[in-house]
C-alpha positions as CSV (number, residue, x, y, z in Angstrom):
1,X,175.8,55.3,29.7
2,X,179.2,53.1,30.7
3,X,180.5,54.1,34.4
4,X,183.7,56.0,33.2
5,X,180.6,58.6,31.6
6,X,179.1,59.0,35.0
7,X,182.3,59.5,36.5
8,X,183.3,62.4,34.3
9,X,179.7,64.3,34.6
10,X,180.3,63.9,38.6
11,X,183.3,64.9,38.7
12,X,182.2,68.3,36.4
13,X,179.3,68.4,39.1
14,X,181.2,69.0,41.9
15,X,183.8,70.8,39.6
16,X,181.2,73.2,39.0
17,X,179.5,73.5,42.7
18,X,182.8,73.9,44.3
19,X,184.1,76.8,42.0
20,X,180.0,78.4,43.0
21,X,180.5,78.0,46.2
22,X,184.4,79.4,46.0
23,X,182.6,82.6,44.1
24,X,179.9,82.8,46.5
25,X,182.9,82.4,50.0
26,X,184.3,85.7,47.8
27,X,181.5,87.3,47.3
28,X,180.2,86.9,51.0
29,X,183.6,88.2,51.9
30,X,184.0,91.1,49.6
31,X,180.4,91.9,50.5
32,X,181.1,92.1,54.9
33,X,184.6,93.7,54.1
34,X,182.8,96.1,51.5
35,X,184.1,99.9,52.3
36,X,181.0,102.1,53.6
37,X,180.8,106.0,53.5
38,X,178.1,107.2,55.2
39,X,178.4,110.8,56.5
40,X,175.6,112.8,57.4
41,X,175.1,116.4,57.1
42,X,174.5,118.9,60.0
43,X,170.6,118.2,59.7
44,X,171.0,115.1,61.4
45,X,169.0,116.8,64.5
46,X,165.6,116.8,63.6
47,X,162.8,118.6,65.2
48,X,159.7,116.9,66.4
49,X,156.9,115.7,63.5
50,X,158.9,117.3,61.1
51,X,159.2,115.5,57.8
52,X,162.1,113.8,57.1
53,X,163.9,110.8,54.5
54,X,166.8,109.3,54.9
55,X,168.5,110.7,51.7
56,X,167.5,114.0,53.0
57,X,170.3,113.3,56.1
58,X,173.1,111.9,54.4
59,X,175.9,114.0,53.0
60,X,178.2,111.8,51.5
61,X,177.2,107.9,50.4
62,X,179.5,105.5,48.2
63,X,176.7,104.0,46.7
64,X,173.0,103.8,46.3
65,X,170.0,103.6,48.9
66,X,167.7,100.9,48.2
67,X,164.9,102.5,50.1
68,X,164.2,105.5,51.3
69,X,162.7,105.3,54.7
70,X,160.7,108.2,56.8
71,X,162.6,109.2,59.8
72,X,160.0,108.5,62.8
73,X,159.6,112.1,64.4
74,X,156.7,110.8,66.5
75,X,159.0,111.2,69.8
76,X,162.0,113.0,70.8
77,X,165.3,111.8,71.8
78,X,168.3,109.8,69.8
79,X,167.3,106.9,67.9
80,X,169.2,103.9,65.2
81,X,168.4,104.5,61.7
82,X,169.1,100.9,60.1
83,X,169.4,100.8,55.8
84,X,170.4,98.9,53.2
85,X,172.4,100.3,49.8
86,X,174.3,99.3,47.2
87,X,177.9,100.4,47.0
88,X,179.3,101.7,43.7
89,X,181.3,98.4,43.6
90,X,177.8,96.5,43.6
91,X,178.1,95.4,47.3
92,X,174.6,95.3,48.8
93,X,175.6,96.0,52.3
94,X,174.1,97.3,55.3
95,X,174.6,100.2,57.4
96,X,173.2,102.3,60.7
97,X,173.5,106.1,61.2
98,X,171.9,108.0,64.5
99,X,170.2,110.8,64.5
100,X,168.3,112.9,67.6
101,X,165.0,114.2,67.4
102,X,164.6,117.3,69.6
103,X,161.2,119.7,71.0
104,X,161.9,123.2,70.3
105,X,158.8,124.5,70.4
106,X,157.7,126.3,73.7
107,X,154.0,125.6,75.4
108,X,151.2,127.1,74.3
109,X,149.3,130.0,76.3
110,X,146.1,131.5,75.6
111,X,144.9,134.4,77.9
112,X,143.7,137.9,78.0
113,X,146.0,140.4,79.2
114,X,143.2,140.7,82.5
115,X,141.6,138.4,84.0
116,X,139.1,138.9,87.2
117,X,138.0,136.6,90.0
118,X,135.8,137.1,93.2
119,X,137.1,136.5,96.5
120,X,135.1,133.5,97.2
121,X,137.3,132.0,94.4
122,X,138.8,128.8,95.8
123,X,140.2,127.4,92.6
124,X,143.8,126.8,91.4
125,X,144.5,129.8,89.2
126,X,147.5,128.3,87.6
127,X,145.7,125.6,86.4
128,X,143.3,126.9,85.1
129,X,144.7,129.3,82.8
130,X,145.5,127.8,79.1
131,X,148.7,125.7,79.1
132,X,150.0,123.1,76.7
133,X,152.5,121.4,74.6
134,X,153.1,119.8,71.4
135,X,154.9,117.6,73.1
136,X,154.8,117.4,76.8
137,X,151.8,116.2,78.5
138,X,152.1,118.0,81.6
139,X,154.2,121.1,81.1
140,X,155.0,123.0,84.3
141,X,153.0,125.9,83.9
142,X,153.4,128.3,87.2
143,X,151.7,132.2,87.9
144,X,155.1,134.6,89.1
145,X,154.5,137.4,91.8
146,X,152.4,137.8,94.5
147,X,148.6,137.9,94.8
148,X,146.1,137.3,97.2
149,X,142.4,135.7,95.9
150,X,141.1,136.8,99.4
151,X,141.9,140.3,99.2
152,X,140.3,142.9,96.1
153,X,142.7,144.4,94.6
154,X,145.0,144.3,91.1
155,X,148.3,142.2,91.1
156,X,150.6,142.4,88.1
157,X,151.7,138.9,87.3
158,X,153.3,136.5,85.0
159,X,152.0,133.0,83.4
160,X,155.2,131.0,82.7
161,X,154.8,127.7,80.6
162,X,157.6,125.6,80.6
163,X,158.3,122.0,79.0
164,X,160.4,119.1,79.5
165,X,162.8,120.2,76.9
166,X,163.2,123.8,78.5
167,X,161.2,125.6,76.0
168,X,159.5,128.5,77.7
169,X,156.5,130.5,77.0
170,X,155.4,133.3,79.6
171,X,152.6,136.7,79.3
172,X,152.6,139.3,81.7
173,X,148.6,139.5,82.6
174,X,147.1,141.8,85.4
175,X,144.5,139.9,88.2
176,X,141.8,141.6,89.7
177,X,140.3,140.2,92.7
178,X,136.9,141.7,93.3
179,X,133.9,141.3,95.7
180,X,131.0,139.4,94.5
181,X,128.1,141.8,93.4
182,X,125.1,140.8,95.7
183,X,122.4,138.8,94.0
184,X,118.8,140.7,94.0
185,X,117.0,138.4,91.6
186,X,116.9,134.3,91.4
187,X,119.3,133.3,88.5
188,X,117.1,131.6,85.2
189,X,117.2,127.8,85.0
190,X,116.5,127.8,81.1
191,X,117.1,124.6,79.2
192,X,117.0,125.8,76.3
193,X,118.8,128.8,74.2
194,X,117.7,132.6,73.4
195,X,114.9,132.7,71.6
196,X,115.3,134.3,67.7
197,X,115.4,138.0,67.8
198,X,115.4,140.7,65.4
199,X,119.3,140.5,64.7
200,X,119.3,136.9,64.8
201,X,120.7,135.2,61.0
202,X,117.6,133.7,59.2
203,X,118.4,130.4,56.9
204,X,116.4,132.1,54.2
205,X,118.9,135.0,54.1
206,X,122.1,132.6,54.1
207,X,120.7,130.5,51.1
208,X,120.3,133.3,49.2
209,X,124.2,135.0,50.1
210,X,125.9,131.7,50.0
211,X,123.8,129.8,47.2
212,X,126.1,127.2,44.8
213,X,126.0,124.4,43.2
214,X,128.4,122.7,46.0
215,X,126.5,123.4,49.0
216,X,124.2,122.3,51.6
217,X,122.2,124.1,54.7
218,X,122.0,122.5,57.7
219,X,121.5,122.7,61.5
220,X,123.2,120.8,64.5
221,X,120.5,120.6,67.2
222,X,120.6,118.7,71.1
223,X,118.3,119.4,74.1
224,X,119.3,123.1,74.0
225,X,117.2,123.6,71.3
226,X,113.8,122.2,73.0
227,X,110.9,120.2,70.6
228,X,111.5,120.4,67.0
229,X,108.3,120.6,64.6
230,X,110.3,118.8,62.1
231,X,107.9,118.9,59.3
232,X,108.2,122.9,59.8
233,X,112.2,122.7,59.4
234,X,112.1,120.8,56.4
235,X,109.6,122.9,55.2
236,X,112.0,125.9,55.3
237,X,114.8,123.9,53.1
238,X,117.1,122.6,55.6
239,X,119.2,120.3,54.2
240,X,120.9,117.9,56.8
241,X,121.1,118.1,60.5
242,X,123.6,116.8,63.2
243,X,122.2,115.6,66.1
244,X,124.0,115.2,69.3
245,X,123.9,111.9,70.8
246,X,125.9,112.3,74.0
247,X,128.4,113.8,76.1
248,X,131.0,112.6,78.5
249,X,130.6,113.2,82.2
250,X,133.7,113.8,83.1
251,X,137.3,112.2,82.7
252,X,136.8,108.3,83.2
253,X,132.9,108.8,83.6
254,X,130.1,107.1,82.0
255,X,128.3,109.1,79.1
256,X,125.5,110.3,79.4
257,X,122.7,110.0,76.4
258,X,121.2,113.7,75.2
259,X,117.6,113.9,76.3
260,X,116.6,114.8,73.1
261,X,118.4,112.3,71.1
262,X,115.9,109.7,70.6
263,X,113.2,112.1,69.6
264,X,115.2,114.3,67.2
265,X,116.9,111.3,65.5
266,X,113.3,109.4,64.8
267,X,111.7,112.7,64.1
268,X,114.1,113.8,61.1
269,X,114.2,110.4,60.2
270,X,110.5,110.2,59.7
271,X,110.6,113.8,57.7
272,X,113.4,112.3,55.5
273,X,116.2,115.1,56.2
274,X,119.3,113.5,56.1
275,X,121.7,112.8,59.6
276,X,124.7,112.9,60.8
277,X,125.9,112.7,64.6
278,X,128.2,114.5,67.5
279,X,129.7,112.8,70.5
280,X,131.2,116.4,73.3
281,X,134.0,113.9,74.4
282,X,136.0,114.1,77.8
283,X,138.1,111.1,76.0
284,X,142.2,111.7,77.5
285,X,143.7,108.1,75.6
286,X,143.3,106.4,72.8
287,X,141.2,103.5,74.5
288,X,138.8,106.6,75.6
289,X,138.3,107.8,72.2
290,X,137.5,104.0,70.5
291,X,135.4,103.3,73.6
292,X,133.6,106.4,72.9
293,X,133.1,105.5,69.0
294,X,131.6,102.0,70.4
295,X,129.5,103.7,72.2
296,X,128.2,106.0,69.6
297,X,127.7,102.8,67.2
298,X,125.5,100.6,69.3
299,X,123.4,103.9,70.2
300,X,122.6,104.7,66.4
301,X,122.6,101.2,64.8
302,X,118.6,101.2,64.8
303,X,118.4,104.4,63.0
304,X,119.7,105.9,59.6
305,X,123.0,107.9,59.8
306,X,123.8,109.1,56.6
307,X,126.0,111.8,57.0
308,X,129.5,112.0,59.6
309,X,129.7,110.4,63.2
310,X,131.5,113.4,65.0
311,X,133.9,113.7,67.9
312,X,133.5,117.2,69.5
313,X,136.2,117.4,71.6
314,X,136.7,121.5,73.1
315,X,137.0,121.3,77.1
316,X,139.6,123.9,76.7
317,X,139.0,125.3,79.8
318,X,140.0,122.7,81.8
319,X,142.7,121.0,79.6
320,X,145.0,121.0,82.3
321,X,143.2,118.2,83.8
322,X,143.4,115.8,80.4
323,X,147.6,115.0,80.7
324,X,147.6,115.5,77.1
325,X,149.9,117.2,74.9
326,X,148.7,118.1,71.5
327,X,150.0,115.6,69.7
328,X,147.9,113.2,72.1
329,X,145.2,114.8,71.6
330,X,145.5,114.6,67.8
331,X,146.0,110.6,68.1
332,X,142.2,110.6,70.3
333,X,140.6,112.1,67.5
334,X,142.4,110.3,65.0
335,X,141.9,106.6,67.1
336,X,138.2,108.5,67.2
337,X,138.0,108.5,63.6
338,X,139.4,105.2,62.6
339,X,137.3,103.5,64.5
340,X,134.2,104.9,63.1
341,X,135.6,104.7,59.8
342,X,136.2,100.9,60.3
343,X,132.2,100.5,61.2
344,X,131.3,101.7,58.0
345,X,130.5,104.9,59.2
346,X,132.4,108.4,58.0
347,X,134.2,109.8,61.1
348,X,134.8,113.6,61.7
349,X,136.5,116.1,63.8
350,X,134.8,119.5,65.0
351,X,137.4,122.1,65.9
352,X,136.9,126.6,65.9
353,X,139.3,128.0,63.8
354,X,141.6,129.2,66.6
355,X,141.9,125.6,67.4
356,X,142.3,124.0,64.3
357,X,144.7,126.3,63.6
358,X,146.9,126.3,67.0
359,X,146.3,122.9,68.9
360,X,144.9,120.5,66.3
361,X,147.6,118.6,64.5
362,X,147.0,116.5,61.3
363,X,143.4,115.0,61.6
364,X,142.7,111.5,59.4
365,X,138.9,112.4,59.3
366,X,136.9,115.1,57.8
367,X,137.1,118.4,59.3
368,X,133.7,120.6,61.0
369,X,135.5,123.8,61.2
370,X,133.3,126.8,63.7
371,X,134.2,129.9,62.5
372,X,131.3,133.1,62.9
373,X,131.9,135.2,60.3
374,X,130.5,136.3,56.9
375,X,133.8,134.8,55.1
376,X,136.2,132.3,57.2
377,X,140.3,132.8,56.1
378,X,140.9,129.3,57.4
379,X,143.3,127.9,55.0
380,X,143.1,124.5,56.4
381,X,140.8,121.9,54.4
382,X,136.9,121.5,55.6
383,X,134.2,119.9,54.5
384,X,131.3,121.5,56.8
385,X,131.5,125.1,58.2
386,X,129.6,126.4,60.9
387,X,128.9,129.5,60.2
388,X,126.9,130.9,63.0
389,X,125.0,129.9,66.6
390,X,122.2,132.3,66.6
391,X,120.6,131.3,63.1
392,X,116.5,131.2,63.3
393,X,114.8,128.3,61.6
394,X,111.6,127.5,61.1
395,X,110.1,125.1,63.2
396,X,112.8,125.8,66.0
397,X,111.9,128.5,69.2
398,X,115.1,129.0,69.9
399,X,118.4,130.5,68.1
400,X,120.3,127.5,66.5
401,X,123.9,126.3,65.0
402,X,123.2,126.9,61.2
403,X,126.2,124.9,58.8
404,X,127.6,124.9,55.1
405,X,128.1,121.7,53.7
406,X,129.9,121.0,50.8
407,X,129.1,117.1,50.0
408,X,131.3,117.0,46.7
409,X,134.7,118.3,47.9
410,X,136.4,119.9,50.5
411,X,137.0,123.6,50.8
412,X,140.2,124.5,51.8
């Protein structure tokens, strides 16, 4: 090839490179000076943990989305949407919108329309009466009118809940301040629950109203329940138990191991009934909850756990105390959960029905619902119900938890 050759291809070389780069200057101009119609629609205030895409905002577009992202609900206040699309032209361009996510739901109050104290009450009243939020960990929840926990009487009064957003929940509730009645006998220091009695539910009855193809009997059994003769209890057809393995002590405490956990674990072990596990948690973070899970784990890795590691979490009394707002405590259980899950384990939540169905938000595990009746309307999904506390097994002296398990699929 002669050097006038080489000189012509060059020359088309750069011919060529300098018209791409000309098209590509164009392109990159057309592109940042591209028009952009974006209008959103009057949903562009969304409420908390509501569901929500993109294309479900916008009203008017000149173009195409190339994703549809999920609007993050998970907190309230204005927030940047950033997105790409494509115009009709054929621009790929991109494009911002803002949105606000708002609470309107008000705080949650559970309480009976009386409620009676003694006068040597020396409590907080206010704070110990039900009060939460979806939302706001510490919602100011305040008793209106006059009373005196000194002096017997009846007080008409009002329980005002009240959030951060202004939401407001209140229930007129009469307060009777009494006298103590006089003690003439030493109160019982049992350990242990009732012992079976004629009305008590018998296992053998259950299995025969409940029997299917999809289910399990089981038990869920701790120190209440005294020494198990476990060959007995297998004997009369129980299918699985849970076995508590702990408790909190307190916010920020140290657990505490159940007494009997040791001995019931190795004893249905030996008898070859399959087990699962429950943790009554005080956890108020995230980091609680996983340290809880840790705890759990290096407390069963010498035995067999078949079945769910559970996180029992119902100080509802005292929730107050926690600094949690629903949605918190949803993210415990779940962080709960997760990190059981990630062990190799199967995590699980146990919640009543009233609960599940007012405080409990979306759970990732499995669901233990406790609802005491012959036929639960609990349209969540579950995989074990409790279905009473005063069952009678044999093999156990005292009244015990008796559960439905349904090993194949959820009910629900």
């Amino acid at each position: 090839m002669n050097k006038k050759t080489i000189r012509i291809i060059v020359s088309i070389i750069i011919v060529i490179g300098l018209i791409m780069l000309i098209n590509r200057l164009i392109w990159n101009y057309k592109v940042a000076h591209a028009e952009k119609i974006v209008e959103l629609g009057t949903n562009k205030v969304l409420v908390f943990e509501s569901d929500a895409r993109l294309s479900q905002l916008i009203k008017t577009i000149n173009g195409n989305l190339d994703t549809d992202p999920i609007i993050d609900t998970s907190k309230i206040g204005k927030q940047t949407i950033e997105f790409k699309y494509t115009t009709d032209e054929g621009y790929p361009v991109k494009h911002q919108v803002e949105i606000e996510v708002v609470d309107v739901t008000p705080p949650t109050i559970f309480m009976s329309k009386n409620k009676t104290i003694y006068t040597d009450y020396d409590g907080i009243l206010s704070e110990e009466l039900f009060c939460g939020d979806n939302y706001d960990s510490n919602p100011k929840c305040t008793i209106e009118g006059e009373y005196d926990t000194k002096t017997p009487g009846e007080y008409e009064l009002m329980f005002i809940g009240k959030d951060s957003s202004g939401n407001k929940m209140q229930n007129r509730f009469t307060l009777t301040v009494k006298e103590r009645p006089k003690i003439t006998t030493s109160a019982s220091t049992k350990t242990t629950k009732a012992a079976p009695d004629k009305n008590t539910l018998k296992l053998e009855t259950l299995k025969e109203k409940y029997k299917d193809s999809n289910v399990e009997f089981g038990i869920d059994v701790s120190h209440w329940e005294g020494d198990i003769d476990f060959k007995k209890v297998k004997k009369a057809g129980v299918d699985f138990v849970y076995i508590r393995v702990g408790r909190g002590n307190g916010i920020g405490k140290e657990y505490v191991e159940d007494s009997y956990f040791k001995k019931n674990i190795e004893g249905f072990n030996k008898v070859g009934i399959p087990v699962g596990v429950y943790f009554y948690s005080n956890a108020n973070s995230i980091k609680d909850a996983e340290k809880e899970a840790k705890w759990i784990l290096k407390k069963i890795k010498d035995y067999k756990v078949d079945l769910e590691i559970v996180y029992d979490w119902e100080d509802w009394q005292n929730f107050q105390e926690y600094d949690l707002s629903f949605h918190e405590l949803t993210e415990t259980a779940n962080a709960f959960t997760k990190t059981i899950d990630k062990a190799g384990y199967k995590g699980m939540v146990y919640g009543s029905k009233h609960y599940l169905e007012n405080i409990w938000e979306e759970l990732d595990g499995e669901v233990w619902l406790a609802h005491y009746t012959e036929q639960t309307n609990y349209q969540g999904k579950y995989s074990v119900w409790q279905i009473c506390e005063d069952g009678h097994v044999d093999g156990i002296s005292t009244q015990v938890d008796i559960n439905l398990r349904y090993p194949n699929k959820n009910k629900g």
